[in-house]
Biopython code that builds the backbone (N, CA, C, O; Angstrom):
import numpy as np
from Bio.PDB.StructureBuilder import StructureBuilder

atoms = [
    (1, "UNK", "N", (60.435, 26.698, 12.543)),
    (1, "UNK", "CA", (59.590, 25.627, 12.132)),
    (1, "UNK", "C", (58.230, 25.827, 12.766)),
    (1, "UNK", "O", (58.279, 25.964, 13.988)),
    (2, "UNK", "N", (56.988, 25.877, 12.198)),
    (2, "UNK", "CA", (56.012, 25.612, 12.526)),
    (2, "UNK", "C", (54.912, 24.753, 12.665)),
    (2, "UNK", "O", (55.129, 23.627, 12.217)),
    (3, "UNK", "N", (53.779, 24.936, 13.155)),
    (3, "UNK", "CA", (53.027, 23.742, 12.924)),
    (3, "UNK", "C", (53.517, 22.743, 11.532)),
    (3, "UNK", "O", (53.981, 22.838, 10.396)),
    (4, "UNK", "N", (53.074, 21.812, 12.472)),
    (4, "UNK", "CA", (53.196, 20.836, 11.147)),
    (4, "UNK", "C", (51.447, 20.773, 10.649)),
    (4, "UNK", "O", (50.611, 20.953, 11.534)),
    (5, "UNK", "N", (51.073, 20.565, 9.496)),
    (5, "UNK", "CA", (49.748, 20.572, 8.433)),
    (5, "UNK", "C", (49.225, 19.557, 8.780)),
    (5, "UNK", "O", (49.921, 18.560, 8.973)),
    (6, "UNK", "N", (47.745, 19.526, 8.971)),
    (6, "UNK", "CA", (46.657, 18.842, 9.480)),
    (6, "UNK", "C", (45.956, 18.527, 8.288)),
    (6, "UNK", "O", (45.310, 19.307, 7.587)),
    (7, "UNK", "N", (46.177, 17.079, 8.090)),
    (7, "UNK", "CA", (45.312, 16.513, 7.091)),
    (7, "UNK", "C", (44.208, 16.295, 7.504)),
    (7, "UNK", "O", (43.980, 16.282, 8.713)),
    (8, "UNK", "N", (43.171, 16.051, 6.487)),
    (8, "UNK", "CA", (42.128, 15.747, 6.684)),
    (8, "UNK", "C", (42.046, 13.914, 6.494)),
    (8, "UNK", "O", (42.814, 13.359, 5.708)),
    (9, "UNK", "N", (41.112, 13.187, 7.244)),
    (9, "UNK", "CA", (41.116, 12.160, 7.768)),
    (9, "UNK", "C", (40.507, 11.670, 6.353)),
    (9, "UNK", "O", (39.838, 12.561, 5.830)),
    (10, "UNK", "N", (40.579, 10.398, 5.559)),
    (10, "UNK", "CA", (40.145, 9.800, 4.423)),
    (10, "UNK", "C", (39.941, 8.578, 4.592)),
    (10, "UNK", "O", (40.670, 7.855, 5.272)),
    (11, "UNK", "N", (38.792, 8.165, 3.914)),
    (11, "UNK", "CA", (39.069, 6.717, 3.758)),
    (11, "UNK", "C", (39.843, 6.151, 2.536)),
    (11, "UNK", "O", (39.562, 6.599, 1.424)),
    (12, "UNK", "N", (40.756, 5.238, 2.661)),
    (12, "UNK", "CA", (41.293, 5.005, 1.655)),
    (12, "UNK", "C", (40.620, 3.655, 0.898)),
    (12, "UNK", "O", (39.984, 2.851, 1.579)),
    (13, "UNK", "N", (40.786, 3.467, -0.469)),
    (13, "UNK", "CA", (40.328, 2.668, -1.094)),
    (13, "UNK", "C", (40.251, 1.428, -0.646)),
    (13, "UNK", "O", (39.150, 0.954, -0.930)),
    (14, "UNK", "N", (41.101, 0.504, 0.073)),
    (14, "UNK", "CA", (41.413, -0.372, 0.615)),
    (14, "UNK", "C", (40.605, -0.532, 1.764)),
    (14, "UNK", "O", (40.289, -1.693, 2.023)),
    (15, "UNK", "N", (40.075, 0.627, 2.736)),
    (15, "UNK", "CA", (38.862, 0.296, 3.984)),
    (15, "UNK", "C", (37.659, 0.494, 2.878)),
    (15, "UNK", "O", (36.646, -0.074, 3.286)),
    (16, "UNK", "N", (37.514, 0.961, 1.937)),
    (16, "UNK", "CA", (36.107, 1.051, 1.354)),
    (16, "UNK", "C", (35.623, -0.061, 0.567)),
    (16, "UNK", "O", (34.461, -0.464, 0.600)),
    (17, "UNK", "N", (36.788, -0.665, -0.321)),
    (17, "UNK", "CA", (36.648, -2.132, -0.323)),
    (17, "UNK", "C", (36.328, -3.269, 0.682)),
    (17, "UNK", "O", (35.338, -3.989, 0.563)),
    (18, "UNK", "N", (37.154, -3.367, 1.590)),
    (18, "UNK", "CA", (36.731, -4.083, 2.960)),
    (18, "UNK", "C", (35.279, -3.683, 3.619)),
    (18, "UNK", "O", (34.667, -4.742, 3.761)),
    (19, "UNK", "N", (34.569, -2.694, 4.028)),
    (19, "UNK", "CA", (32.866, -2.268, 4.093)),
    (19, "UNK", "C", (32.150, -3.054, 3.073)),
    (19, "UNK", "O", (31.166, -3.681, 3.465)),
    (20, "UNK", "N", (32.539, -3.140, 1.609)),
    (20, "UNK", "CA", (31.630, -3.135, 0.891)),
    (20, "UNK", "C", (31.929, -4.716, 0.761)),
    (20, "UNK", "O", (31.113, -5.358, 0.100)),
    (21, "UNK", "N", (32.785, -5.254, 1.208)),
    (21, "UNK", "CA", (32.719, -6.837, 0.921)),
    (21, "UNK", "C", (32.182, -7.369, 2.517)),
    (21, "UNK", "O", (32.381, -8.542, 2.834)),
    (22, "UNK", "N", (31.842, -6.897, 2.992)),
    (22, "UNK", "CA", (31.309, -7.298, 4.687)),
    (22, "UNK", "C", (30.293, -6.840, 4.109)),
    (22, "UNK", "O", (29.452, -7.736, 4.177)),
    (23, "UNK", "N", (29.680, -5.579, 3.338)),
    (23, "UNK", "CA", (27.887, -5.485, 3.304)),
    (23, "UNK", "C", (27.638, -6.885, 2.398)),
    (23, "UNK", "O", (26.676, -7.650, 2.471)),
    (24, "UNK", "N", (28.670, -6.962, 1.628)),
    (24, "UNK", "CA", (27.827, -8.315, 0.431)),
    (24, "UNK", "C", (28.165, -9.587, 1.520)),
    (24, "UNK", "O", (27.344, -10.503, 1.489)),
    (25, "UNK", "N", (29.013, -9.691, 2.238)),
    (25, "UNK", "CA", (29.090, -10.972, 2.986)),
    (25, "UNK", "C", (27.708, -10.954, 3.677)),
    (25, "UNK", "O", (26.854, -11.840, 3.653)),
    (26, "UNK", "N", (27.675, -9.868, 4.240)),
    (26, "UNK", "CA", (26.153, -9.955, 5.355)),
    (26, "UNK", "C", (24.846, -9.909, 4.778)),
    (26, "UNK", "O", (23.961, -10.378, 5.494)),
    (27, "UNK", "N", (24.446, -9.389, 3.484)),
    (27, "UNK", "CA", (23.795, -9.860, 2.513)),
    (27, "UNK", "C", (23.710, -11.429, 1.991)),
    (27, "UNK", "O", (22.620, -12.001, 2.003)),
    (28, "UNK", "N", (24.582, -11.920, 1.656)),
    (28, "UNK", "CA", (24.911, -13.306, 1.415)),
    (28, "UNK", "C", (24.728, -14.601, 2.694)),
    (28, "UNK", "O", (24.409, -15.782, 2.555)),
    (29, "UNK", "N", (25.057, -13.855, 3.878)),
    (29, "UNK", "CA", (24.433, -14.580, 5.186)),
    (29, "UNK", "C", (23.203, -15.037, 5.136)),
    (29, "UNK", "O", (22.848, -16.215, 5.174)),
    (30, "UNK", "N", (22.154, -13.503, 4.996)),
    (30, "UNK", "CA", (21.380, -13.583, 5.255)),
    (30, "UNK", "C", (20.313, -14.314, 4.195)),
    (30, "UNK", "O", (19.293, -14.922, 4.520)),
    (31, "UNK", "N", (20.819, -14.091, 2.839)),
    (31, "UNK", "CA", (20.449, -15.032, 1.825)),
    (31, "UNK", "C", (20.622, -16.414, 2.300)),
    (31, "UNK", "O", (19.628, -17.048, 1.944)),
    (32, "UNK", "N", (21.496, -17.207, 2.987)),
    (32, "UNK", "CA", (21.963, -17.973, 3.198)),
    (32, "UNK", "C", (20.915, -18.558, 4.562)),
    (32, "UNK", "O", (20.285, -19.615, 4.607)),
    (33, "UNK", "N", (20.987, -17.640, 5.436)),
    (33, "UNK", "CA", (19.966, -18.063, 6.036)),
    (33, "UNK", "C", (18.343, -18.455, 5.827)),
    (33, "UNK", "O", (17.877, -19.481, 6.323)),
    (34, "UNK", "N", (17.708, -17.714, 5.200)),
    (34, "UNK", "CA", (16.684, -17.467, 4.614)),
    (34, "UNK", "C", (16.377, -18.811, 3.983)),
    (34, "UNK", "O", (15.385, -19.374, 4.447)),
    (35, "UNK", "N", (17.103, -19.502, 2.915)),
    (35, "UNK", "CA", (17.273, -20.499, 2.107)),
    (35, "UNK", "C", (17.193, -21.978, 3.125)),
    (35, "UNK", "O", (16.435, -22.930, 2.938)),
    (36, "UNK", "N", (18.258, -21.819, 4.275)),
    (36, "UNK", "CA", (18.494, -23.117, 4.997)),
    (36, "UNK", "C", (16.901, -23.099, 5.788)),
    (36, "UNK", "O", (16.276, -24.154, 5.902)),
    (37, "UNK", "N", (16.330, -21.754, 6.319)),
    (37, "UNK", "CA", (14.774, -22.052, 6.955)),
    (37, "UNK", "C", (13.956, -22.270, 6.223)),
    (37, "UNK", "O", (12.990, -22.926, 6.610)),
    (38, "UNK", "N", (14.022, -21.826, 4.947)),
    (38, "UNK", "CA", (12.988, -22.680, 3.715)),
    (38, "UNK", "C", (13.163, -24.258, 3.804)),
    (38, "UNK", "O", (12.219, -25.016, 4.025)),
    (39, "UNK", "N", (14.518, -24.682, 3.600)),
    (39, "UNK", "CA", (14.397, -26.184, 3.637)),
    (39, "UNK", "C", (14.555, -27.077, 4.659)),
    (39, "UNK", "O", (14.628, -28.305, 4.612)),
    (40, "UNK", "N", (14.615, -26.098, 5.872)),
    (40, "UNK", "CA", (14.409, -26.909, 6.800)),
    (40, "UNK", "C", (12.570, -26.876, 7.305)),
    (40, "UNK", "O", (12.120, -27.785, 8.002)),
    (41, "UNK", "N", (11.636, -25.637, 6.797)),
    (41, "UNK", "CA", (10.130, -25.906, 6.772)),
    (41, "UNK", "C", (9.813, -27.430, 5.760)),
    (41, "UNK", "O", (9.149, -28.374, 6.189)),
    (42, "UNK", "N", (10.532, -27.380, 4.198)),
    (42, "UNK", "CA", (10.385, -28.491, 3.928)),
    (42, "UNK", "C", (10.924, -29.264, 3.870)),
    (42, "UNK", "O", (10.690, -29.944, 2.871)),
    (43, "UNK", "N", (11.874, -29.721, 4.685)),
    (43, "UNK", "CA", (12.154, -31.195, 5.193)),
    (43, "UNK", "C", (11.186, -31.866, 6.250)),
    (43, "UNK", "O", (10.814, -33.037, 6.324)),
    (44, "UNK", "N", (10.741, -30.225, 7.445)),
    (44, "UNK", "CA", (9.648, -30.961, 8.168)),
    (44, "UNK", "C", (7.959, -31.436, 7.761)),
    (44, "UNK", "O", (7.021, -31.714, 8.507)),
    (45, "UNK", "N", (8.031, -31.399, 6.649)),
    (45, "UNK", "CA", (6.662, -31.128, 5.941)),
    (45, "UNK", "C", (6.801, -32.712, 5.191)),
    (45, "UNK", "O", (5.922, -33.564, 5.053)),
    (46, "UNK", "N", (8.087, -32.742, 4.819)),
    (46, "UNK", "CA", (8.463, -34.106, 4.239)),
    (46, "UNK", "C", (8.176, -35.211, 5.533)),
    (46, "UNK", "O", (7.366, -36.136, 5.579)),
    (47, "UNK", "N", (8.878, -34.877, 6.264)),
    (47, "UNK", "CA", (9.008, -35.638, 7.763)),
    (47, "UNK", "C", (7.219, -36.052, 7.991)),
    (47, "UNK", "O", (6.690, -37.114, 7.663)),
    (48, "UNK", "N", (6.771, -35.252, 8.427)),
    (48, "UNK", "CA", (4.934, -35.577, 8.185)),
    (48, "UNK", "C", (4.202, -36.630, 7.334)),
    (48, "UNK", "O", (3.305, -37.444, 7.551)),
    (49, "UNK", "N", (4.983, -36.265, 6.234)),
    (49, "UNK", "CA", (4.099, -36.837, 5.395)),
    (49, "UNK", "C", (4.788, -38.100, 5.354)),
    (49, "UNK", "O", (4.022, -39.054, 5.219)),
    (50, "UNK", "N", (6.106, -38.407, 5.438)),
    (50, "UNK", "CA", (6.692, -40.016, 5.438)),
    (50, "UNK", "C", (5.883, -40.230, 7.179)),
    (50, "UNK", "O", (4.846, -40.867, 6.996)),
    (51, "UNK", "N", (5.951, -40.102, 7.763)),
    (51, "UNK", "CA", (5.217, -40.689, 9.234)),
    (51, "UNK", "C", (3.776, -40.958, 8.887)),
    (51, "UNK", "O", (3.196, -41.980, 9.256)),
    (52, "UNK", "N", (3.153, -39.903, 8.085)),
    (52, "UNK", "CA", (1.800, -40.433, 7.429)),
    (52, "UNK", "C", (1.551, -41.925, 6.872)),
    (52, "UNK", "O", (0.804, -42.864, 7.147)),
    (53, "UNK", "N", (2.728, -41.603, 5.804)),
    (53, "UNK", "CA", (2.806, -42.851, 5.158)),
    (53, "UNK", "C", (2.882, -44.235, 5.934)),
    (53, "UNK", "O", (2.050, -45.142, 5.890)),
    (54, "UNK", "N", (4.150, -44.188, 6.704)),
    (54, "UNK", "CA", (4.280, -44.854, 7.219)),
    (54, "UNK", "C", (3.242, -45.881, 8.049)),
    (54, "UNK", "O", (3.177, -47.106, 7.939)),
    (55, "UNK", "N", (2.527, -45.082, 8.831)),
    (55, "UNK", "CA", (1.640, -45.252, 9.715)),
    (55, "UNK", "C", (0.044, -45.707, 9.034)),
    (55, "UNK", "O", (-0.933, -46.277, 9.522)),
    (56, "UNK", "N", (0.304, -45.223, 7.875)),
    (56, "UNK", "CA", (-0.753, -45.820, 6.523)),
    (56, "UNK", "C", (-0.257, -47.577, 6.265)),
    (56, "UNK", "O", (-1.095, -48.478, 6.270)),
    (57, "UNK", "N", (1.061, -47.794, 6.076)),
    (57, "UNK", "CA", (1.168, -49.065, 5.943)),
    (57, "UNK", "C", (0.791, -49.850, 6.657)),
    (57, "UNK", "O", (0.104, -50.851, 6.451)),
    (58, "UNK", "N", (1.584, -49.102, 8.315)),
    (58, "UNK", "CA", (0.816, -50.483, 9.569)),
    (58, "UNK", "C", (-0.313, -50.635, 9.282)),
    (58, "UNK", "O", (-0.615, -51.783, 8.959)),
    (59, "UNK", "N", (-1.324, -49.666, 9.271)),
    (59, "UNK", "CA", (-2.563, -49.789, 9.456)),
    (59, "UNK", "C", (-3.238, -50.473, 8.588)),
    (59, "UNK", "O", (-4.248, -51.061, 8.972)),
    (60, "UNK", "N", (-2.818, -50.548, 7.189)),
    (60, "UNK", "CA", (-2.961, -51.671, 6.548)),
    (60, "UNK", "C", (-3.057, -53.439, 6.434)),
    (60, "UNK", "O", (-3.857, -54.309, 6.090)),
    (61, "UNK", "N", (-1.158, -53.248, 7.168)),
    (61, "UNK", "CA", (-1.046, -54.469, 7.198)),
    (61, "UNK", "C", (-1.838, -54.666, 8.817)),
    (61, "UNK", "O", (-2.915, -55.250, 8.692)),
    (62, "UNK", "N", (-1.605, -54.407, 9.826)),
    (62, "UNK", "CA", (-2.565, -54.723, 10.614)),
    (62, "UNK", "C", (-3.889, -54.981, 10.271)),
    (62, "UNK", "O", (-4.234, -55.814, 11.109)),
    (63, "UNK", "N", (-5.226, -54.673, 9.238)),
    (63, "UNK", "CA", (-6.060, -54.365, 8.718)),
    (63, "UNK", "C", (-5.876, -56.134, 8.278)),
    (63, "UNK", "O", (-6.427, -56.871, 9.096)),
    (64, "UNK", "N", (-5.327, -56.703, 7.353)),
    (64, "UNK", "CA", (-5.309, -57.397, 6.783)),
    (64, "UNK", "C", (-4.882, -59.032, 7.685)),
    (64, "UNK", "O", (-5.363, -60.134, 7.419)),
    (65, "UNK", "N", (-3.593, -58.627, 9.047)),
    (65, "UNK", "CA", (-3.679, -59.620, 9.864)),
    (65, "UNK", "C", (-5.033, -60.037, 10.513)),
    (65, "UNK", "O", (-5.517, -61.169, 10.517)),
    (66, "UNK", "N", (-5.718, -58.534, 11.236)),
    (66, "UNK", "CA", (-6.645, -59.145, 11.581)),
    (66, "UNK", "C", (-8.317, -59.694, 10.917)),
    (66, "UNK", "O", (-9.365, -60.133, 11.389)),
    (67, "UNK", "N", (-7.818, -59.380, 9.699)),
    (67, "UNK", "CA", (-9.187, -59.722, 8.754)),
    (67, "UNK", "C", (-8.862, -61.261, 8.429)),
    (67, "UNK", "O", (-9.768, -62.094, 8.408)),
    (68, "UNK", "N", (-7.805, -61.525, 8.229)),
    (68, "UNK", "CA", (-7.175, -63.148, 8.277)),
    (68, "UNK", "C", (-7.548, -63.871, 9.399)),
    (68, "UNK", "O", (-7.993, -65.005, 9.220)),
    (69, "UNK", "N", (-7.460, -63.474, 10.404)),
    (69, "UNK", "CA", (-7.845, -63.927, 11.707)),
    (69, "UNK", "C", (-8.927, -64.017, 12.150)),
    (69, "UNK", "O", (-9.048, -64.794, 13.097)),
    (70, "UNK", "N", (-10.091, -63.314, 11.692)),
    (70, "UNK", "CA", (-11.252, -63.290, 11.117)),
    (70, "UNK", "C", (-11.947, -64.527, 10.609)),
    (70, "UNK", "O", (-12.811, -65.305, 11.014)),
    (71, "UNK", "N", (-11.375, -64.405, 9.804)),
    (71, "UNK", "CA", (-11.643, -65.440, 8.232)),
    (71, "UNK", "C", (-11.608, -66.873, 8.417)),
    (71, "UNK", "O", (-12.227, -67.670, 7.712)),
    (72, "UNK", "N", (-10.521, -67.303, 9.834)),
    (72, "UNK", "CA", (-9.684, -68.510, 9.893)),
    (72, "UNK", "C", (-10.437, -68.559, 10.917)),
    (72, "UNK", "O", (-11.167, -69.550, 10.928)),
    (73, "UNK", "N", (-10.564, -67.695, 11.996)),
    (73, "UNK", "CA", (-11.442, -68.192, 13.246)),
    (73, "UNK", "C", (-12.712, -68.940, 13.289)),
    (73, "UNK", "O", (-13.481, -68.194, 12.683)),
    (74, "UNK", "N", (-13.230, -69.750, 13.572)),
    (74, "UNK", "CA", (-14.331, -70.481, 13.390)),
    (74, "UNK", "C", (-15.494, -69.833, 14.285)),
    (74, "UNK", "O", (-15.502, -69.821, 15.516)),
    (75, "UNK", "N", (-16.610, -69.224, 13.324)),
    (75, "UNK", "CA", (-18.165, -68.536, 13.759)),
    (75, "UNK", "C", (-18.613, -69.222, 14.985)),
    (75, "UNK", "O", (-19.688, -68.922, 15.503)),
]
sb = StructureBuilder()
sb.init_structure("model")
sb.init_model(0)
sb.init_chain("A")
sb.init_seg("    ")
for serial, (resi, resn, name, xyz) in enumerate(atoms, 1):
    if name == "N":
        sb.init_residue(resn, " ", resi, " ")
    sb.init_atom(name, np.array(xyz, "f"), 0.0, 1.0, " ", f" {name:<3s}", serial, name[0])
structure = sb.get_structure()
């Protein structure tokens, strides 16, 4: 009996499937990521502009208490 025959090392279909669904998973991450920092720039952009707003109303209605107070106070 002699050596026993030295195969050569392969990948089989089954690890080459598994690579190629981890490159599209890590592709898909990173899509994934990409997307959530887009809407988290505009949620904070939203955030701004409702505090704008916001701060537009006080200033309004403050605007208008003290122009009443004004008005009612005697010269």
């Amino acid at each position: 009996m002699g050596e026993e025959p030295r195969y050569e090392r392969f990948e089989c279909a089954p690890g080459l499937r598994l690579e190629a669904h981890e490159r599209v998973s890590a592709i898909h991450h990173e899509n994934l990521s990409r997307r959530i920092a887009r809407l988290e720039e505009g949620l904070d952009r939203l955030e701004r502009r409702l505090w704008l707003t916001v701060y537009g109303v006080v200033a309004v209605i403050l605007a208008q208490a003290v122009q009443s107070v004004l008005v009612v106070a005697p010269s």
